[in-house]
C-alpha positions as CSV (number, residue, x, y, z in Angstrom):
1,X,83.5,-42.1,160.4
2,X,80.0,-40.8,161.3
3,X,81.1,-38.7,163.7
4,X,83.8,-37.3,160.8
5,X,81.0,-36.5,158.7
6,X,79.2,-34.3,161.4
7,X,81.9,-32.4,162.6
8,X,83.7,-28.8,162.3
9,X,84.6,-29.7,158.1
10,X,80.9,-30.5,157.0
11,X,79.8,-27.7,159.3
12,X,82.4,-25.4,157.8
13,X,81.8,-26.5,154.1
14,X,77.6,-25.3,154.7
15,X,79.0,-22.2,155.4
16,X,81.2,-21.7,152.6
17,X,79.0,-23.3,150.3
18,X,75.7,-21.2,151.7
19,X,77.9,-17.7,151.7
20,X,78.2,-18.2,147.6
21,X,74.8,-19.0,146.9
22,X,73.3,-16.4,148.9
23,X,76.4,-13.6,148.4
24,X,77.2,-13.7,144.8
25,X,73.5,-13.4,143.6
26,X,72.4,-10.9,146.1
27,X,75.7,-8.4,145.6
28,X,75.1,-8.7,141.6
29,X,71.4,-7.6,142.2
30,X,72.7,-4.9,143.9
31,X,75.9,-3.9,141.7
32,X,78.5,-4.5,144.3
33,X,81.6,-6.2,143.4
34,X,80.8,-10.0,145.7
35,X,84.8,-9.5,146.8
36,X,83.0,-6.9,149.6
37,X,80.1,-9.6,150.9
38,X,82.5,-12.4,150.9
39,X,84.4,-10.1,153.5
40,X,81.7,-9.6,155.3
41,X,80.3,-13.2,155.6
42,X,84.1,-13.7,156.8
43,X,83.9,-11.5,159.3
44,X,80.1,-12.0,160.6
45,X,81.0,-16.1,160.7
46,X,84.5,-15.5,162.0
47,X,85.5,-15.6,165.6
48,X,85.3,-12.1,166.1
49,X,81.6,-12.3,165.1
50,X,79.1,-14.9,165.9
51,X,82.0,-17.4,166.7
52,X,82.3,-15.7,169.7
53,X,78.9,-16.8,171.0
54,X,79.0,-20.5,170.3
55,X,79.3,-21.2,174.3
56,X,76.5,-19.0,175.0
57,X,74.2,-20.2,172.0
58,X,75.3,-23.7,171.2
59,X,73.2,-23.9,167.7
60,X,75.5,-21.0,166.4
61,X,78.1,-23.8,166.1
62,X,76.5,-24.9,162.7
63,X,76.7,-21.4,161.1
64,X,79.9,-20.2,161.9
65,X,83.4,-21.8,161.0
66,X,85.1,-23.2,164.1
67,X,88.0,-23.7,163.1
68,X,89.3,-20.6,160.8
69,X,92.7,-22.6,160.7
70,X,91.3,-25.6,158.8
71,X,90.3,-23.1,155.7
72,X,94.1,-21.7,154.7
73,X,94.9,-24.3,152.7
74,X,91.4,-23.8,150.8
75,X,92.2,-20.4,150.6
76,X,96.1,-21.0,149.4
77,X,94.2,-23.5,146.2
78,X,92.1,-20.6,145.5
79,X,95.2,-18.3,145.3
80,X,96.9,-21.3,142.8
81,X,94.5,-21.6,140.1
82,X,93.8,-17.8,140.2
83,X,97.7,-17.4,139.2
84,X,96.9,-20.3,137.3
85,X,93.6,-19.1,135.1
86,X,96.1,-15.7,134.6
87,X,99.0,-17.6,132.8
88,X,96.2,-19.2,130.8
89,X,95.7,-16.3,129.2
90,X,99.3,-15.3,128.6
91,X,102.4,-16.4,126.4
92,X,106.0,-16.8,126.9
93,X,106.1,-14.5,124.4
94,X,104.3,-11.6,126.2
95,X,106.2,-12.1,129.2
96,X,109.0,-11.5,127.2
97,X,107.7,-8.2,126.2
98,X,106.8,-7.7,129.2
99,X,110.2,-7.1,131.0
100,X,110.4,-3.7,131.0
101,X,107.1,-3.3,132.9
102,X,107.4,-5.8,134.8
103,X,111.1,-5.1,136.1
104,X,111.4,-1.4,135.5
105,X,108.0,0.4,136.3
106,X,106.8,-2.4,138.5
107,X,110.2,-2.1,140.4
108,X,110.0,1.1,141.0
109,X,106.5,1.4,142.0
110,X,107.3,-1.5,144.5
111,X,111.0,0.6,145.9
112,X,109.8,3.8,146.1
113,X,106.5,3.1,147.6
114,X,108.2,1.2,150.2
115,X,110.9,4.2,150.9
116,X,108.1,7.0,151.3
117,X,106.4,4.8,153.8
118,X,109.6,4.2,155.8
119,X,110.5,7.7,155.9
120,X,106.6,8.1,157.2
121,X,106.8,5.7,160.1
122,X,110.4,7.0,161.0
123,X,108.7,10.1,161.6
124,X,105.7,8.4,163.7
125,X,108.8,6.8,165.8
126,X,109.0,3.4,164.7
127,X,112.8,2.2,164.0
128,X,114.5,1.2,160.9
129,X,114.1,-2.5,161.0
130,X,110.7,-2.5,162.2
131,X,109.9,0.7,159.8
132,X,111.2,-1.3,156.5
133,X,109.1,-4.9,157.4
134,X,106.4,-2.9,157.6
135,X,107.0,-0.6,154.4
136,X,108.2,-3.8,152.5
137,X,104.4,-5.2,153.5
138,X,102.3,-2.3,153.2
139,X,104.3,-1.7,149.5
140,X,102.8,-4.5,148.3
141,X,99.0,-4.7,146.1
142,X,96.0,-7.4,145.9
143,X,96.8,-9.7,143.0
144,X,93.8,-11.6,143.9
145,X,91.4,-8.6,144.2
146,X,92.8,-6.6,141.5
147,X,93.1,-8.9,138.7
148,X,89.7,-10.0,138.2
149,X,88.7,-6.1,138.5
150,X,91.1,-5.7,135.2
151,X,91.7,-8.4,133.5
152,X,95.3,-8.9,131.9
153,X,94.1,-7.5,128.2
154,X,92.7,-4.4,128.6
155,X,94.5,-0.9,128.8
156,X,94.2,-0.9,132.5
157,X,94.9,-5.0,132.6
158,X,97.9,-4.5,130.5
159,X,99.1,-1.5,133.7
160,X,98.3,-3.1,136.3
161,X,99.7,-6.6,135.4
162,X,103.2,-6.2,134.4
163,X,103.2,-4.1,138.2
164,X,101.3,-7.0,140.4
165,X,103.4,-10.2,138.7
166,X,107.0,-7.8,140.0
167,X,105.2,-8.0,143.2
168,X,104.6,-11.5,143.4
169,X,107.8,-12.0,142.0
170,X,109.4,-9.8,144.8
171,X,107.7,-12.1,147.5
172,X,110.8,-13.6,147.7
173,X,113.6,-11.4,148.0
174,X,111.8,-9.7,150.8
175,X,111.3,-12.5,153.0
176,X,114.9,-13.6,152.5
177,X,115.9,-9.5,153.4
178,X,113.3,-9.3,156.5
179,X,114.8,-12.9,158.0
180,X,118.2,-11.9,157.3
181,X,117.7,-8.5,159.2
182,X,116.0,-10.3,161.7
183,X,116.2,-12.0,165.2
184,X,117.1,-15.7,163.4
185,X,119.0,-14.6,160.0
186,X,117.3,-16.2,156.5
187,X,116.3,-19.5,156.7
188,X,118.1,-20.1,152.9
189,X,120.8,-18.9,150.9
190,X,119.5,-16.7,148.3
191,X,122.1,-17.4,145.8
192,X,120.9,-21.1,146.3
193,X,117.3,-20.3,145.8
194,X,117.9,-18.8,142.4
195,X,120.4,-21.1,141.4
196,X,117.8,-23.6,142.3
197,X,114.5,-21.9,141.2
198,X,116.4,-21.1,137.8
199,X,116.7,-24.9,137.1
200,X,113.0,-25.7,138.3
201,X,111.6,-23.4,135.6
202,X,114.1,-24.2,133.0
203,X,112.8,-28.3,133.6
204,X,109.5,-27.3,133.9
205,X,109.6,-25.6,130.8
206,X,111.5,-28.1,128.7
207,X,109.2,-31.1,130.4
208,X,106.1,-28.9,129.9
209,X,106.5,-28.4,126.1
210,X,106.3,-32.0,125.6
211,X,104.1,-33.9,128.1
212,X,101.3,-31.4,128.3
213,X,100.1,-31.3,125.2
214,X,100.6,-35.7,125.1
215,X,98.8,-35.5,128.4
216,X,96.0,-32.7,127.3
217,X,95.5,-34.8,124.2
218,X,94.9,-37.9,125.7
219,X,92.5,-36.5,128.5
220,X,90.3,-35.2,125.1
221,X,90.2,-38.5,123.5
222,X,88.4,-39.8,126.7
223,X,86.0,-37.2,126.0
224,X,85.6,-37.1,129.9
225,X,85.3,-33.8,131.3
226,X,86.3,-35.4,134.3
227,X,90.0,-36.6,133.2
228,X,90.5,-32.8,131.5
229,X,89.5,-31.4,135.0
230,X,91.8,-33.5,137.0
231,X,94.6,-33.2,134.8
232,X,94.1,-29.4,135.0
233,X,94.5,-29.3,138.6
234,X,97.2,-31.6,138.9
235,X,99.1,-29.9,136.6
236,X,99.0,-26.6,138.4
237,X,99.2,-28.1,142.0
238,X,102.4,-29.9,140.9
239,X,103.7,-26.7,139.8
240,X,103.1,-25.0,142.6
241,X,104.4,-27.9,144.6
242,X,107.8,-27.7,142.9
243,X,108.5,-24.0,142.8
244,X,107.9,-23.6,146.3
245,X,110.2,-27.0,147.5
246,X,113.1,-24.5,146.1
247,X,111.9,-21.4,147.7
248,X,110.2,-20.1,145.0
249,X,106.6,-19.5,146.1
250,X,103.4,-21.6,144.8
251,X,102.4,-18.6,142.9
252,X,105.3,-18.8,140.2
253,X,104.6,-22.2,139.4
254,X,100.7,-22.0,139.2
255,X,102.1,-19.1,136.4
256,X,104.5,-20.7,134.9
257,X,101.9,-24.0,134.8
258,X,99.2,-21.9,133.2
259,X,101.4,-19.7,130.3
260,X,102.5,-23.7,129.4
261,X,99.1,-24.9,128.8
262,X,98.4,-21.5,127.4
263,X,100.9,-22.7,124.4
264,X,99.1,-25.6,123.9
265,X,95.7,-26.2,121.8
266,X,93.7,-27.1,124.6
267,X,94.0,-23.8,126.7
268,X,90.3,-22.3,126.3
269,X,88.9,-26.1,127.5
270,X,91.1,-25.6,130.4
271,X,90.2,-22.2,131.2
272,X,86.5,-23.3,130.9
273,X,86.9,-26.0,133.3
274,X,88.8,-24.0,135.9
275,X,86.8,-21.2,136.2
276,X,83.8,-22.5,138.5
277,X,86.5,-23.9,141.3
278,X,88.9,-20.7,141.0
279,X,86.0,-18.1,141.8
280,X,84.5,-20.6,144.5
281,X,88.0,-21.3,146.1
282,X,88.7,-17.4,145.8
283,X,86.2,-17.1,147.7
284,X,87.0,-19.3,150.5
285,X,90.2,-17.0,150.2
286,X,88.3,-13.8,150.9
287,X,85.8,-15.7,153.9
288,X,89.6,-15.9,156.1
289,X,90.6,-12.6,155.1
290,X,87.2,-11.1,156.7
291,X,87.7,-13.9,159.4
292,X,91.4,-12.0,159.9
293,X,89.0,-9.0,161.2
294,X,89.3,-7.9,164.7
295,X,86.2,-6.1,165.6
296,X,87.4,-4.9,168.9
297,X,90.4,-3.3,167.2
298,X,88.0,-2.6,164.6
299,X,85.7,-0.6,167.0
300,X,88.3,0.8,169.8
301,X,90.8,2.1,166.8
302,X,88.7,3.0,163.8
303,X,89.8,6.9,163.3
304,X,93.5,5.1,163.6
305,X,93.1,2.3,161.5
306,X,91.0,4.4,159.2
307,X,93.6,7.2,159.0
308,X,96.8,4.9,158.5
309,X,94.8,2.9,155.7
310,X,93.9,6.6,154.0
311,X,97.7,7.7,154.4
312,X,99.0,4.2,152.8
313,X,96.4,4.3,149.9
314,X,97.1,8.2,149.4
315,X,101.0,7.5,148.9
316,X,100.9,4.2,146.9
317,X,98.1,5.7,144.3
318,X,100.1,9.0,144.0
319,X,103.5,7.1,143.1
320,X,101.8,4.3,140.9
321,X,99.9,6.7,139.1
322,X,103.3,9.0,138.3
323,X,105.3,6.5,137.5
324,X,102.8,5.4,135.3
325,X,102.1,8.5,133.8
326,X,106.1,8.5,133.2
327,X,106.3,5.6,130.7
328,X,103.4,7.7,128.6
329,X,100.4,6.3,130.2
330,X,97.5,8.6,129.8
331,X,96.1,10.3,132.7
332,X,92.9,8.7,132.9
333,X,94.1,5.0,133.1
334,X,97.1,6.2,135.3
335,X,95.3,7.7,138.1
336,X,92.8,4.2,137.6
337,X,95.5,2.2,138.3
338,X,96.9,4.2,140.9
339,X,93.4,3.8,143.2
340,X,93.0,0.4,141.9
341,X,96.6,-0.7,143.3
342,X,96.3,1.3,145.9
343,X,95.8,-1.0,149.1
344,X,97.5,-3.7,150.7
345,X,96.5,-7.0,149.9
346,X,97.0,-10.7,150.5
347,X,100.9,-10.6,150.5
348,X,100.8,-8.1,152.8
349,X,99.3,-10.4,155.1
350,X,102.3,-13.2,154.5
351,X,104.8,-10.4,154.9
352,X,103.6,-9.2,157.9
353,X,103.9,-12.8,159.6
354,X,107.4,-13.1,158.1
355,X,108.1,-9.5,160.0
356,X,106.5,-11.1,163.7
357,X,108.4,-14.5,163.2
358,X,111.5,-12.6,162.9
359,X,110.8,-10.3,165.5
360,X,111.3,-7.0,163.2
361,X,107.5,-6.0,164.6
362,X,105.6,-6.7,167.6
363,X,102.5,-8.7,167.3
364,X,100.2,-6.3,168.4
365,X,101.9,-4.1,166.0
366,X,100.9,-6.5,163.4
367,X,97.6,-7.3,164.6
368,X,96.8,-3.7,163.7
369,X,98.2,-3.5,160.1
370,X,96.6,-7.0,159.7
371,X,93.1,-5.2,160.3
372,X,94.3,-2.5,158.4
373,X,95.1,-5.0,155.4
374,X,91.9,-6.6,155.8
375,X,89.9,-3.4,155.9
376,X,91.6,-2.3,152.5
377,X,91.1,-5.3,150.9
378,X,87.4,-5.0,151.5
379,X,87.4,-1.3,149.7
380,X,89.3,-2.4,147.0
381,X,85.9,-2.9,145.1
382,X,85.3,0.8,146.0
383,X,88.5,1.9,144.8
384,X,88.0,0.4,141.6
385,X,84.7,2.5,141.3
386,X,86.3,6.1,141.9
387,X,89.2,5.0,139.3
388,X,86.3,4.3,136.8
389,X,84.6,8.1,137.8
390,X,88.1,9.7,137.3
391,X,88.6,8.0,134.4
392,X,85.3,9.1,133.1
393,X,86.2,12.7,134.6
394,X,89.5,12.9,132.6
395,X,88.4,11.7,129.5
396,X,85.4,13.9,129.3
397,X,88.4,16.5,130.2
398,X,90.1,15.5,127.0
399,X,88.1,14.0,124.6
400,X,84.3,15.3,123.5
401,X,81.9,13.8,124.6
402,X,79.3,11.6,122.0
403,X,76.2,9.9,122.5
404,X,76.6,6.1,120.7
405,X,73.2,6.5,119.4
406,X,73.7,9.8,117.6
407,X,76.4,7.6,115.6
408,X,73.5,5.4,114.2
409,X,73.9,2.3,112.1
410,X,77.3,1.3,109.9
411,X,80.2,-0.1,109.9
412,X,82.3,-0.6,113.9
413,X,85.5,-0.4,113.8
414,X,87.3,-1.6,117.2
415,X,90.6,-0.3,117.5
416,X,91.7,2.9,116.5
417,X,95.4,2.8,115.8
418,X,97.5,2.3,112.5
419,X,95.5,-0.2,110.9
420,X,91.7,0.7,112.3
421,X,92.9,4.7,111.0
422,X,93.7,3.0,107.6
423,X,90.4,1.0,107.2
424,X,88.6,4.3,108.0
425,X,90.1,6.2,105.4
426,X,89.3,3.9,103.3
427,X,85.3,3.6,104.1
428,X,85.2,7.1,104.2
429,X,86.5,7.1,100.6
430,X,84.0,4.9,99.5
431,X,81.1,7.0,101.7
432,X,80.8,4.3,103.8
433,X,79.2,5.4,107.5
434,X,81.1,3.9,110.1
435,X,82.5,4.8,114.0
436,X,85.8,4.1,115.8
437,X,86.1,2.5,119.4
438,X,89.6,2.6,121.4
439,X,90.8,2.1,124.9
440,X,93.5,5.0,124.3
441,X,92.5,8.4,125.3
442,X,95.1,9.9,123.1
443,X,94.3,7.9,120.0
444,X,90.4,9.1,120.6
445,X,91.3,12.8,120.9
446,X,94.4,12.4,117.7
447,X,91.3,10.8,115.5
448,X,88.5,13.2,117.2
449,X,90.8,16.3,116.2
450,X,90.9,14.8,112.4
451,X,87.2,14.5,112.2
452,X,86.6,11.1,112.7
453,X,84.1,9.5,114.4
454,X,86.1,8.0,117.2
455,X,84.8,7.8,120.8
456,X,86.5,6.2,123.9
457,X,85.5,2.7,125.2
458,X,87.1,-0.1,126.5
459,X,86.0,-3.5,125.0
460,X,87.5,-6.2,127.0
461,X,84.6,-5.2,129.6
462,X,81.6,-7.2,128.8
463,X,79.3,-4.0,129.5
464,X,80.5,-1.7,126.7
465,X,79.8,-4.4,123.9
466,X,76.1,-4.6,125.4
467,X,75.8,-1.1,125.1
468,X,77.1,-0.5,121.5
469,X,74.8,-3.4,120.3
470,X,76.9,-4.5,117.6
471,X,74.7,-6.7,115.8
472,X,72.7,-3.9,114.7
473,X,76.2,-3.1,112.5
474,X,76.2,-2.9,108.7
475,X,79.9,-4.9,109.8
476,X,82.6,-5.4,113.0
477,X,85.9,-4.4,112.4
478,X,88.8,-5.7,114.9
479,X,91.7,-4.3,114.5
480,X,93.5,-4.5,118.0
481,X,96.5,-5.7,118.8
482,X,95.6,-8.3,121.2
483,X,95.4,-11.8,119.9
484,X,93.5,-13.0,123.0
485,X,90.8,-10.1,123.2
486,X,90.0,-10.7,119.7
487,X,89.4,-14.1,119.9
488,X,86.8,-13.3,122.8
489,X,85.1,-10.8,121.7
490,X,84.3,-12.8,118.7
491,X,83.3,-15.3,120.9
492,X,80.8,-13.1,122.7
493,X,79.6,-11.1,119.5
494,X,78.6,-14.5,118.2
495,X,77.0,-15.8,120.7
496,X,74.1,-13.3,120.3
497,X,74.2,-12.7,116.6
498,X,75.4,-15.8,114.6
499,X,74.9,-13.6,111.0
500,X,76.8,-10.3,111.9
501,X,79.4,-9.7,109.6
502,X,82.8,-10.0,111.5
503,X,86.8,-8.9,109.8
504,X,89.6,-9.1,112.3
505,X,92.9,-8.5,112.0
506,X,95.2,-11.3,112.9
507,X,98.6,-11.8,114.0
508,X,99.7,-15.4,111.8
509,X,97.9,-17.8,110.1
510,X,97.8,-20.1,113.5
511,X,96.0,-16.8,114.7
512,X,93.4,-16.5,111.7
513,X,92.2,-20.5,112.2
514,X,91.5,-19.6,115.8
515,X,89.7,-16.6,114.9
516,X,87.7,-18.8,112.1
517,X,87.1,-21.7,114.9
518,X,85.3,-18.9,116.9
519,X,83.3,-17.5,114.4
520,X,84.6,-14.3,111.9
521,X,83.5,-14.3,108.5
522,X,87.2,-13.2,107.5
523,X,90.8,-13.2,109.0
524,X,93.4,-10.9,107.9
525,X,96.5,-12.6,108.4
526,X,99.2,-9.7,109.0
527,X,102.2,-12.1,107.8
528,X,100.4,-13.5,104.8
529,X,99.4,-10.1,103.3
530,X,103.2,-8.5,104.3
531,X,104.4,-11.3,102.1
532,X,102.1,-10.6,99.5
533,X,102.7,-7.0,99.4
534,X,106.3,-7.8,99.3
535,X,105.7,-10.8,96.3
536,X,103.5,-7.7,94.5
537,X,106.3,-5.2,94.5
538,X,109.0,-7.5,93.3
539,X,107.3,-8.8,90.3
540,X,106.4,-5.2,89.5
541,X,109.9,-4.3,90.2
542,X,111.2,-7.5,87.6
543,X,108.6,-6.2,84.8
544,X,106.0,-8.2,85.1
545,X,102.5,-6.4,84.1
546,X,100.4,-5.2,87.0
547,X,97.5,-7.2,85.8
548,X,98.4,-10.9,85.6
549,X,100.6,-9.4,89.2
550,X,97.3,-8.2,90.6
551,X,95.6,-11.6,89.4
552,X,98.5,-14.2,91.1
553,X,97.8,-12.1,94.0
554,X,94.1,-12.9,94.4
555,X,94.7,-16.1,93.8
556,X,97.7,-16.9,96.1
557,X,95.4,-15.1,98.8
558,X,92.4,-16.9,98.4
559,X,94.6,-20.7,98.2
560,X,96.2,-19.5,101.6
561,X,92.8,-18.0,103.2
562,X,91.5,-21.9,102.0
563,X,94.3,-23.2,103.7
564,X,93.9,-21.6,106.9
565,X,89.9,-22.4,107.2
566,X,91.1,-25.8,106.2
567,X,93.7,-25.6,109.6
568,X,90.7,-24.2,111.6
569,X,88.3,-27.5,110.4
570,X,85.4,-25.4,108.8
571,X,82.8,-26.4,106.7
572,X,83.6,-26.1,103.1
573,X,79.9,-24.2,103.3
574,X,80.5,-20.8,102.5
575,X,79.2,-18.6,105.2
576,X,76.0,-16.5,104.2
577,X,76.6,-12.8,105.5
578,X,74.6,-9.6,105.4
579,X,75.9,-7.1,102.8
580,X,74.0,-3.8,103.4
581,X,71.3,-3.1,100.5
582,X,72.0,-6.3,98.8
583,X,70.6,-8.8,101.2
584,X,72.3,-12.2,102.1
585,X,75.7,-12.7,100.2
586,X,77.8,-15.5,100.2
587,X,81.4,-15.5,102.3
């Protein structure tokens, strides 16, 4: 056992463990996304690098990982609760509405990237079969790399999302076409697969609706921390377990396992938990990829490698962006999500090894896209940056540009579509200062053109809020529609200003107690007022005076807004807020 403990794991495990504390720090110092240093630790520890001098310098053995093999299955957990931590912060009901991005635009992003680079290395002589494993490869984007970057709330989240999950998705399909086409046929019968993979999800997401919340709600009671933590990961290991015994992919069910638990009431806890051993075991993930660096090839072929890379990027970015821009995208975020999806990524990497074992590509053919691969996923950080300068570029294009601090104090509104346009009117008809913030380039120039103070700014990244230093606001005003991104921005605003006067829009009443639980002053229930409105109308309608109608009203509103504090466990304390000229007021 002793001699267990001081051998290749514990060795390896320093390394990993050394690489985060000294790489995340030192690359946020510096403003570089860690994704690149991670790389780089990979490839300086890997056996390309200072491996390849353990026989001359012996001591070299206990900062380098020996055994590169040995860390995949690290690196396949860090992939699981990634996917995982993502369907945390979905619905069943977004998916839903998803289907359209995810199956039309994500599609066709996916087909026709492949079919331009087929028709590329057809011209550069390779032949058909080899020509579409590669395309089918090469086609395919970062999930792991990307995501974080975006986010699935934002404008540019809500893009790219839909577009990555179709290519997770089509993981499947293509290995079953590239084995089929190949030297040994497919290993399954695709019809099976579905057939199968169809019933998994159905019982996963029958079983899911009724243990996991039992299960959640007993790990709580414990109050152990512990419990909640192992629960978490073995709900999404088991997942992933079962969706890939019928051929599915571990990906789908560390999904499928997180948009269950995102139903339930226990989802932030679980996202909280999870965080910490996602970004470590991501990590681990990117330490292989840079390990999956050959520095020879690196050295002997860079105006190659460098050029194939460039001509992949250039044809994936152009096509993404487009089709994009078709389904009414603005520019600005198009382009973005073009660069940002841009380069292979870790699929590529499983596709490629699908394309050797059925001998569609020779291995030192793959060998060389598998440095290219690597080599992209390392700039995908850099990528990311010149999306964000063109973005800047276009919008300054389209919309004026204005200084936040010429706006001054008064009231933010976040959100400037239907219902943030209406609550402007309505403080400017009262002579009320306020300013408008929204993600949508053509909302900010529509509102702009009109007069109204409305500048461009995405919220969901935690920089802009810093920078708008909202608690020096009269009041906030959320407005989007984006039940999640409310709910965390809330989150963050109180977290620095427990007094600031906070209104958001919500979707339900189940919505509203959330938004109470993290801290507004007032939820606007969208279904509750409809139904008031409607109530309203038809009393006026019957006869009934508009007085004693205007009356019920208020008072049916404030019994439900009781209601719904009462659902979200508040304090019966009112809340004490700041009202502009008239000091502390109660809530």
């Amino acid at each position: 056992m002793a001699g267990d403990l001081s051998g290749s794991a514990i060795s390896d495990a320093v390394v990993v463990l050394g690489a985060a504390g000294l790489v995340i720090p030192a690359f946020a110092r510096v403003r570089i996304s860690p994704v690149i240093g991670f790389i780089l630790v990979g490839v300086l520890v890997g056996p390309s690098g200072l491996g390849s001098l353990v026989a001359s310098f012996p001591w070299l053995y206990h900062v380098t990982i020996t055994n590169p093999a040995a860390m995949t299955p690290v690196a396949e957990i860090g992939i699981i609760l990634l996917l995982f931590s993502i369907g945390l912060e979905l619905s069943f009901r977004r998916l839903w509405g998803m289907r359209a991005q995810v199956f039309g635009t994500g599609a066709a992003i996916l087909l026709l990237s492949a079919a331009a680079i087929v028709l590329a290395l057809r011209v550069s002589g390779d032949g058909w079969p080899g020509a579409l494993g590669l395309a089918l490869a090469l086609a395919l984007s970062s999930t792991a790399l990307v995501l974080p970057i975006t986010g699935t709330t934002g404008p540019l989240g809500r893009v790219a999302f839909p577009v990555l999950l179709l290519q997770d998705l089509a993981l499947v399909p293509i290995v079953f076409v590239l084995g089929a086409i190949g030297a040994g046929g497919g290993e399954r019968d695709p019809f099976d697969v579905v057939l199968a993979g169809s019933a998994t999800v159905i019982v996963m997401y029958l079983g899911g609706r009724i243990i996991l919340p039992r299960l959640f709600a007993q790990a709580a009671r414990t109050k152990s921390p512990e419990l909640f933590l192992a629960a978490s990961l073995l709900v999404a290991i088991v997942a992933s377990l079962a969706t890939s015994a019928v051929g599915l992919g571990p990906i789908v069910g560390a999904l499928l396992a997180g948009v269950l638990i995102a139903e339930t009431a226990y989802h932030d806890e679980v996202e909280a938990i999870v965080r910490p051993f996602q970004g470590l075991a991501l990590g681990v993930f990117l330490i292989t990829v840079g390990m999956g660096l050959d520095l020879r090839m690196l050295v002997a072929d860079w105006p190659v490698l460098l050029a194939a890379l460039a001509g992949v990027v250039a044809v994936k970015a152009v096509i993404t962006a487009l089709l994009i821009r078709r389904d009414g995208v603005g520019w600005p975020i198009a382009a973005e999500s073009g660069l940002l999806l841009a380069s292979p990524g870790e699929t590529t990497l499983i596709v490629l090894g699908v394309a050797v074992s059925a001998a569609l590509i020779a291995p030192a053919e793959a060998a060389f896209w598998q440095t290219a691969t690597a080599l992209g996923m390392t700039v995908t950080p850099l990528l990311a940056r010149a999306g964000q300068v063109v973005t800047r570029r276009l919008n300054r294009g389209a919309v004026p540009e204005v200084e936040l601090d010429e706006l001054g104090p008064g009231t933010v509104i976040i959100g400037f579509g239907r219902v943030g346009r209406l609550v402007a009117e309505m403080l400017q008809a009262h002579d009320r200062r306020f300013f408008a913030i929204d993600a949508d380039p053509d909302n900010v120039a529509a509102g702009r053109s009109e007069g109204f103070p409305v500048v461009f700014g995405d919220v969901a990244r935690g920089e802009l809020v810093e920078r708008l230093a909202l608690t020096r606001a009269d009041a906030l005003v959320l407005t989007m529609d984006d039940p999640a991104l409310t709910v965390r921005l809330v989150k963050r605003v109180r977290a620095v200003d427990t007094e600031q006067t906070i209104i958001a829009r919500a979707r339900d009443a189940r919505h509203a107690a959330e938004l109470y639980r993290a801290g507004v002053t007032d939820a606007v229930p969208e279904t509750l007022e409809s139904s008031l409105q409607l109530s309203e109308a038809v009393l006026v309608d019957l006869g009934v005076a508009m007085g004693p109608v205007i009356a019920s009203i208020h008072e049916k509103r404030d019994e439900l807004r009781r209601e719904v504090r009462a659902a979200a466990d508040l304090d019966r304390e009112p809340r004490i807020r700041r009202v502009p000229g008239r000091g502390e007021q109660p809530g």
